[in-house]
TORLUM-692860 format. One record per residue (C-alpha): y, x, z; chain; residue in one letter. Coordinates in steps of 0.02 Angstrom, whole numbers, plus 32768, in hexadecimal, padded with zeros to 4 digits. Layout:
<recs>
      Y      X      Z   unit   code
      Y      X      Z      A      A
...
</recs>
This chain:
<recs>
      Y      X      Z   unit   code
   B53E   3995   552D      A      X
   B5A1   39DA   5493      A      X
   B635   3A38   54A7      A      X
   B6B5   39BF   5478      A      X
   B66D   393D   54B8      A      X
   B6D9   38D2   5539      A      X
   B6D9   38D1   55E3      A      X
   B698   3976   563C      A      X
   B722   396F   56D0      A      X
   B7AC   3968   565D      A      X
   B78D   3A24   561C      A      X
   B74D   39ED   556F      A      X
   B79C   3A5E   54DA      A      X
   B77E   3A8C   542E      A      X
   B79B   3B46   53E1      A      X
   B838   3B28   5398      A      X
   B887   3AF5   544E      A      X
   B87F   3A39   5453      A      X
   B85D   39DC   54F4      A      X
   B7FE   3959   54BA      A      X
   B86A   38FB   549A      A      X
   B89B   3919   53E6      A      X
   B7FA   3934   5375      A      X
   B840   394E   52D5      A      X
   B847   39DC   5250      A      X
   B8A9   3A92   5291      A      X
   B96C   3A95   5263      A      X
   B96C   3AF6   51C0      A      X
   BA24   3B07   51DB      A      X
   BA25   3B38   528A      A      X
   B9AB   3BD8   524C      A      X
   BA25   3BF3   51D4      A      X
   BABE   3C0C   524F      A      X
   BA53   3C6D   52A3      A      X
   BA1E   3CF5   5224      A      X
   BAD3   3D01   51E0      A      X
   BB07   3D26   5284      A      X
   BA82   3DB3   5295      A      X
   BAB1   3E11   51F4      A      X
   BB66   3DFD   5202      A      X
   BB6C   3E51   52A9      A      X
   BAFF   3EE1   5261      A      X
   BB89   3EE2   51C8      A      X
   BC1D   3EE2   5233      A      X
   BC35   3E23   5248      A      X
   BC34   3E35   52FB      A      X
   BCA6   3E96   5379      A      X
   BC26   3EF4   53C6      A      X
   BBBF   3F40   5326      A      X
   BC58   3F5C   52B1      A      X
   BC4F   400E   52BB      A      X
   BB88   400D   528D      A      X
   BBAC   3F87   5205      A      X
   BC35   4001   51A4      A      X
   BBC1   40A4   51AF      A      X
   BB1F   403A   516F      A      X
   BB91   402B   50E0      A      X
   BBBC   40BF   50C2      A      X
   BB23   4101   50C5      A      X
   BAE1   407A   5042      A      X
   BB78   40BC   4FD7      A      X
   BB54   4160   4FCD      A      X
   BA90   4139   4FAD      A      X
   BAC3   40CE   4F24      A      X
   BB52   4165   4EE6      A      X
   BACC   41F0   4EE1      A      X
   BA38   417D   4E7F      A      X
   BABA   415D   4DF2      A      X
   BAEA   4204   4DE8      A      X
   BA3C   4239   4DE6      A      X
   B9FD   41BA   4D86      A      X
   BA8F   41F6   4CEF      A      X
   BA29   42B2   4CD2      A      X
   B9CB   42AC   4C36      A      X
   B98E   4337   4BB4      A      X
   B99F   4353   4AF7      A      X
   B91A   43BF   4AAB      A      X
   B94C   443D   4A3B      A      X
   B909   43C8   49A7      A      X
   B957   433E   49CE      A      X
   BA1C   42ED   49C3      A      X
   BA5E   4278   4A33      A      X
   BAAA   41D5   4A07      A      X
   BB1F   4196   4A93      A      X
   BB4A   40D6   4AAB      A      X
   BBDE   40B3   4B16      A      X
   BBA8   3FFD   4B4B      A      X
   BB48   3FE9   4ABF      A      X
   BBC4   4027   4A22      A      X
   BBBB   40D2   49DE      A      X
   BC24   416C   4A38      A      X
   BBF1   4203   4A0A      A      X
   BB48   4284   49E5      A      X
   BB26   4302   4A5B      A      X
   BABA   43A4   4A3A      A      X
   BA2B   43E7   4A92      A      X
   BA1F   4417   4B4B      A      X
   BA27   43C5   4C09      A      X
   BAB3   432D   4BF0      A      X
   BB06   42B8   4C62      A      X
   BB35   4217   4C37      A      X
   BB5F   4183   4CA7      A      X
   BAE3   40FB   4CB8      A      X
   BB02   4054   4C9C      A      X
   BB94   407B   4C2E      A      X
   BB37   4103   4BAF      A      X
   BA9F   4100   4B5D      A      X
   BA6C   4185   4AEB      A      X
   B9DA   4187   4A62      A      X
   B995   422F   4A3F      A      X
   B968   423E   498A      A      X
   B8F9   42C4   4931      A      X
   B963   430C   48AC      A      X
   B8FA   43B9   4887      A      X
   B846   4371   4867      A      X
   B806   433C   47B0      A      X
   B7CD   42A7   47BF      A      X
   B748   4253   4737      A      X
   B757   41A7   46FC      A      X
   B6B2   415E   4682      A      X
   B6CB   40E9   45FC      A      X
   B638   40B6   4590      A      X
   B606   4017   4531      A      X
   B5B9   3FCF   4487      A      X
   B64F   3FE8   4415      A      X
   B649   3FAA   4345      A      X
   B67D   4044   42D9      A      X
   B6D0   402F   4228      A      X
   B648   401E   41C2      A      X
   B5FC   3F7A   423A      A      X
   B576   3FED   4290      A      X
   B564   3FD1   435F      A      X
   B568   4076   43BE      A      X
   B572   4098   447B      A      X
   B5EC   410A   44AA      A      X
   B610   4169   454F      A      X
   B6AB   41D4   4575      A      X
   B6D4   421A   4615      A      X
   B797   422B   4639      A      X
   B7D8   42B9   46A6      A      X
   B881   42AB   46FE      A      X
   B8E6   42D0   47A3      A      X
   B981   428A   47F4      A      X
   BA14   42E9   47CD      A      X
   BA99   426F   4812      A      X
   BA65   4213   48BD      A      X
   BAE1   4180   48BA      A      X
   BAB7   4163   4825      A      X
   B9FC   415E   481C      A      X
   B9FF   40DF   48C0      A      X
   BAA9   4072   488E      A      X
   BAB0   406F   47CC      A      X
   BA13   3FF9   47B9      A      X
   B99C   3FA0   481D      A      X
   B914   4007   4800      A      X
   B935   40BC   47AD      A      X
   B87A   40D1   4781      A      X
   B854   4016   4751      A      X
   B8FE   4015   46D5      A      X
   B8A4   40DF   469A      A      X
   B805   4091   4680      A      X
   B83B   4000   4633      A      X
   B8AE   4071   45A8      A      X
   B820   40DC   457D      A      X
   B7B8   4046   4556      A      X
   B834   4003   44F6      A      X
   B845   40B7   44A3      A      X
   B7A5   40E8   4481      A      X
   B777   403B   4421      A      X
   B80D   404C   43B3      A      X
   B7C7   40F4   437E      A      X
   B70B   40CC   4365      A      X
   B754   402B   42FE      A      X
   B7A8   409F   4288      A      X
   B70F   412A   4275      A      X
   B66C   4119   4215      A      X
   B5C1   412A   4282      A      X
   B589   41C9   4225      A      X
   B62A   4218   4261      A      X
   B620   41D1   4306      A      X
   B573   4221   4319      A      X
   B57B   42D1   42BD      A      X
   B612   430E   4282      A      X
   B6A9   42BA   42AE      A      X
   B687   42B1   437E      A      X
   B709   433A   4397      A      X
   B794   42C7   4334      A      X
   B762   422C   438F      A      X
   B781   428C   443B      A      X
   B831   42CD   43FE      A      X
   B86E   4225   43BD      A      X
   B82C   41C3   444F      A      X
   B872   424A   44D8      A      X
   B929   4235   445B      A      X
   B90F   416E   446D      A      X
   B8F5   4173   4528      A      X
   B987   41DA   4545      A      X
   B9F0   415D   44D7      A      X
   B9BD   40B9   4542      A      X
   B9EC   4115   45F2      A      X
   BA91   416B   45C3      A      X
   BAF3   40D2   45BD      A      X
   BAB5   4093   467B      A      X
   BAD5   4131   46C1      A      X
   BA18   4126   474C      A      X
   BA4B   41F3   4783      A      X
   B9B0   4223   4720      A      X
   B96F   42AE   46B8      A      X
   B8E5   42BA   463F      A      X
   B893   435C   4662      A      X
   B7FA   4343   45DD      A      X
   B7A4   42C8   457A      A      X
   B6DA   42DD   4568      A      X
   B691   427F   44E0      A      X
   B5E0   4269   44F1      A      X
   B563   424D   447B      A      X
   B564   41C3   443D      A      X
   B4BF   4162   440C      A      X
   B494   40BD   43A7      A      X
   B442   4023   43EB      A      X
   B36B   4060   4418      A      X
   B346   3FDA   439B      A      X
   B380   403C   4300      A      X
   B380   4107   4367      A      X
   B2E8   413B   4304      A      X
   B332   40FA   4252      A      X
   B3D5   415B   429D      A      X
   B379   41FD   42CF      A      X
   B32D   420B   421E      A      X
   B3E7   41F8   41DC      A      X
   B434   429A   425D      A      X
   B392   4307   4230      A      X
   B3C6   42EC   416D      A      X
   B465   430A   418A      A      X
   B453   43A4   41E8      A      X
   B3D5   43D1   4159      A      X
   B45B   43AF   40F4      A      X
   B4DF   4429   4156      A      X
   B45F   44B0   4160      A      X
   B427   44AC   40A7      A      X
   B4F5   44AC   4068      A      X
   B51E   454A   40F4      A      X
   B463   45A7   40A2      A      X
   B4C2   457F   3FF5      A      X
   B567   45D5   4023      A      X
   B507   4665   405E      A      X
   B4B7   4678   3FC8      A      X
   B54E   466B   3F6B      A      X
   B5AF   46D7   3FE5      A      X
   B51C   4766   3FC1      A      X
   B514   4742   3EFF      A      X
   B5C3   4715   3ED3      A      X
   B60E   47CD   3F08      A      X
   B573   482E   3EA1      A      X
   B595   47C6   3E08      A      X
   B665   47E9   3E17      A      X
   B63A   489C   3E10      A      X
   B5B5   488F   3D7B      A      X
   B644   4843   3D19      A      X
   B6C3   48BC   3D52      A      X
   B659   4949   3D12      A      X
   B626   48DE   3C71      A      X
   B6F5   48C3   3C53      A      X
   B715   4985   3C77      A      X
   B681   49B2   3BFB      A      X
   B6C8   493A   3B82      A      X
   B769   4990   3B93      A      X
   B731   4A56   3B84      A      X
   B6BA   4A1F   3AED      A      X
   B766   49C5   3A98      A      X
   B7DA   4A6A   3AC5      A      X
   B74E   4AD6   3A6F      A      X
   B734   4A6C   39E7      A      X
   B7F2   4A65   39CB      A      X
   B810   4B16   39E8      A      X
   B792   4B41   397B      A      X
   B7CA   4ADE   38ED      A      X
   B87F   4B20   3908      A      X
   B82D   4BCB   38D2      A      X
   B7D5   4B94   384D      A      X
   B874   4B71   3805      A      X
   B8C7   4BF4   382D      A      X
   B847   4C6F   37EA      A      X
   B841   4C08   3749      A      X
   B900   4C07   3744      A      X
   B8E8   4CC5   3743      A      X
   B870   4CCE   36E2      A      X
   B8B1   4C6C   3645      A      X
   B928   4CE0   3606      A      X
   B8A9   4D79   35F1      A      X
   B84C   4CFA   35A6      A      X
   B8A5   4CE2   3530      A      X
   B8D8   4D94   3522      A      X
   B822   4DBC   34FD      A      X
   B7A5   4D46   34F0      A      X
   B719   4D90   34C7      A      X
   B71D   4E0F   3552      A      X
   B736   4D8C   35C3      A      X
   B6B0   4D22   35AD      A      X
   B630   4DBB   35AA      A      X
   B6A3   4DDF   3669      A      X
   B693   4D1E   36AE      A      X
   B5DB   4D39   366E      A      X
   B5A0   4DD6   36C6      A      X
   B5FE   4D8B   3766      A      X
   B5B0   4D0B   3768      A      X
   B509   4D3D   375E      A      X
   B536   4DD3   37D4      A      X
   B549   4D33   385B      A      X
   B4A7   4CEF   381A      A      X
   B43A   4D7D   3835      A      X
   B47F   4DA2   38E3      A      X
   B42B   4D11   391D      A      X
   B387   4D26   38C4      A      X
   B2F8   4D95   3913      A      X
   B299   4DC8   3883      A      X
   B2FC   4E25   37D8      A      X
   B29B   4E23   373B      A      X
   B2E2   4ECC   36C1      A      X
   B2C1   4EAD   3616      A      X
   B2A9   4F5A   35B9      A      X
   B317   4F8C   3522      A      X
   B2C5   4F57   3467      A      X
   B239   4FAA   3428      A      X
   B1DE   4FAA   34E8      A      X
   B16F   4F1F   3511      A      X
   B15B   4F34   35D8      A      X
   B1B4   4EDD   3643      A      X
   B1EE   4F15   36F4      A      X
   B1D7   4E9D   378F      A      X
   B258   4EC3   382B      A      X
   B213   4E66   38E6      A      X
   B2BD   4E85   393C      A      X
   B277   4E29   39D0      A      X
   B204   4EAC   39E5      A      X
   B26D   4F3F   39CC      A      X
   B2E3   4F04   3A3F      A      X
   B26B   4EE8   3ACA      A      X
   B1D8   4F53   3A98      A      X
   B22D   4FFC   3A3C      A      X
   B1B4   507B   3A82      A      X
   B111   5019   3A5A      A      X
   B09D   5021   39D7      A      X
   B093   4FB4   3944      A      X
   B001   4F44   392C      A      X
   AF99   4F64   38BD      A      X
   AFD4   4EFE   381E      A      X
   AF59   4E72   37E7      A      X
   AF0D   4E63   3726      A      X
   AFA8   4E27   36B5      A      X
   B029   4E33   3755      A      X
   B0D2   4E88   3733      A      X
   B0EA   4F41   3770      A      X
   B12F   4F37   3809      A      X
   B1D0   4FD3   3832      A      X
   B1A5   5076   3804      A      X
   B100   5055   37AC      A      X
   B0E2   50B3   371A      A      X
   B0E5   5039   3681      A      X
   B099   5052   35D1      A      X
   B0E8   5045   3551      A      X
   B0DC   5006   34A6      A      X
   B0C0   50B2   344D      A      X
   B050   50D8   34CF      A      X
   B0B1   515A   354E      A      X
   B0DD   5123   3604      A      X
   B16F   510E   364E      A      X
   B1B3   50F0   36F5      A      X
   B247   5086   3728      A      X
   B2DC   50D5   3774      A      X
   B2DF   5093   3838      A      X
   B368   5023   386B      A      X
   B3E7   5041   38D6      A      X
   B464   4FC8   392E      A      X
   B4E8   4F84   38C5      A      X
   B48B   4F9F   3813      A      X
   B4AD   4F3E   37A3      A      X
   B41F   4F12   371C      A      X
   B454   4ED3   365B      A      X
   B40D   4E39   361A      A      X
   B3E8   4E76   356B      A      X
   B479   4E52   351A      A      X
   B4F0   4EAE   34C9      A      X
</recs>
């Protein structure tokens, strides 16, 4: 027989204490009653556990007290700045070190503000002269003003990114490919880094650019060997002009000093020439007036001068003998000079008789020259 099934002496019940004689559903709201009356005699509701129901409290207080206080500790690291948020709007910074802050009221954001951060930018870009080249630069920067960096803009590094794009085509639009690739890369990083820093200033992101890395750039792999063969000419180009200015550098200096010497030669020679001249006059100023004094004696004195400084320069004197004697006396001063203690050669068939040599003379005797001395003077014949 089941359970609830009638009859069974009158004793038939179901779990939730009916007699049999209702069989419907439990009273939710009976259960109800009864659990409310439960928990508010454990919270105090009732006379007998009021005293239990106010320490439970308590103690639920003071759990709750010490997990908010706890739950406030929190640590900045030495690079790092804290942005606090006093239900949600900005309060204050706070520097490095073990910080409190109440929770559920605060928040704070720690923000690195002593790393250098790196931000790429790259792309196809069109340069002046309607050539495509890709170009990569690498921006470095770090947060120098926390409130800033997160409150300013949206995104700091999306609005940095976005200003060095914007910077770095304006530059390659306004510079040839040939400078792009060789020579000018250096200018290109200087006006791009001074365009970037002219696009952030007036938004004020907390940011500073540290450095701006231009790397090389590079044309489209469809046209890099054509554009390889143009850089190796043009750094044949550079190497031939700095061989050139070497060569000048080691020629120029020589050929400054030829003409200096040249210009100081000219000089003495025009000095001597002028000097001499200058004399020349001045001897014949001198001389005029015992010229005309005595001119005869003059001329025979300008005469024997004058050959006096033409036979100092001659080697070799020739003495004629007076009239009536037909030899003829032959002087080697080259010899004598050098060679006064040797012998003479002997004198070949119709050769001159050399110093001291007896010579024969016309009405057959011999006679023999008188030897020279040093400052002799020999007549030329005349009279």
């Amino acid at each position: 027989m089941a359970w609830n099934e009638p009859g069974n002496n009158g004793k038939d019940r179901d779990p939730w204490g009916n007699n049999g004689k209702n069989q419907g559903p439990p009273d939710l709201d009976e259960m109800l009653r009864k659990v409310s009356h439960r928990f508010g005699g454990l919270l105090g509701g009732g006379k007998s556990g009021g005293d239990i129901g106010r320490f439970g409290i308590s103690i639920a207080l003071v759990v709750a007290v010490v997990v908010w206080v706890v739950s406030g500790f929190y640590t900045i690291r030495e690079a790092e700045r804290g942005v606090v948020l006093r239900f949600g709007e900005y309060s204050h910074n706070v520097d490095p070190g073990l910080r409190w802050k109440p929770t559920f009221i605060d928040r704070v954001i720690p923000v690195d503000v002593e790393s250098v951060r790196s931000l790429p930018a790259s792309g196809f870009m069109l340069t002046q002269d309607e050539n495509v080249v890709r170009v990569e630069m690498d921006v470095q920067y770090r947060v120098v003003n926390p409130e800033r960096y997160l409150f300013s803009v949206t995104n700091a590094e999306e609005s940095l990114g976005q200003a060095t794009d914007s910077a770095l085509r304006y530059v390659i639009g306004h510079t040839k490919m040939d400078d792009i690739l060789t020579t000018g890369r250096e200018q290109v990083r200087r006006e791009t880094w001074d365009g970037i820093e002219k696009i952030v200033a007036p938004y004020q992101m907390g940011l500073q650019i540290v450095d701006v890395n231009f790397l090389p750039a590079r044309p489209p792999e469809e046209v890099k060997d054509a554009f390889d063969d143009a850089i190796a000419a043009q750094e044949d180009e550079q190497r031939f002009i700095r061989e050139a200015e070497a060569y000048a550098r080691e020629v120029e200096p020589k050929a400054r000093g030829t003409v200096k010497r040249l210009e100081q030669e000219a000089e003495a020679y025009k000095s001597q020439i002028v000097l001499k001249a200058k004399g020349e006059v001045a001897r014949f100023n001198e001389l005029l007036p015992q010229y005309l004094a005595a001119q005869d004696l003059t001329r025979e004195r300008i005469y024997l001068e004058t050959m006096e400084e033409i036979y100092q320069q001659a080697n070799k004197v020739v003495v004629d003998m007076p009239a009536g004697n037909n030899s003829m006396i032959y002087l080697p001063l080259d010899k004598l000079s050098g060679h006064a203690n040797t012998v003479a050669p002997a004198r070949a068939p119709g050769a001159v008789a050399p110093v001291n040599a007896p010579t024969v003379t016309s009405d057959g005797t011999n006679s023999t020259p008188t030897p020279l001395r040093s400052g002799d003077r020999f007549s030329s014949g005349r009279n």
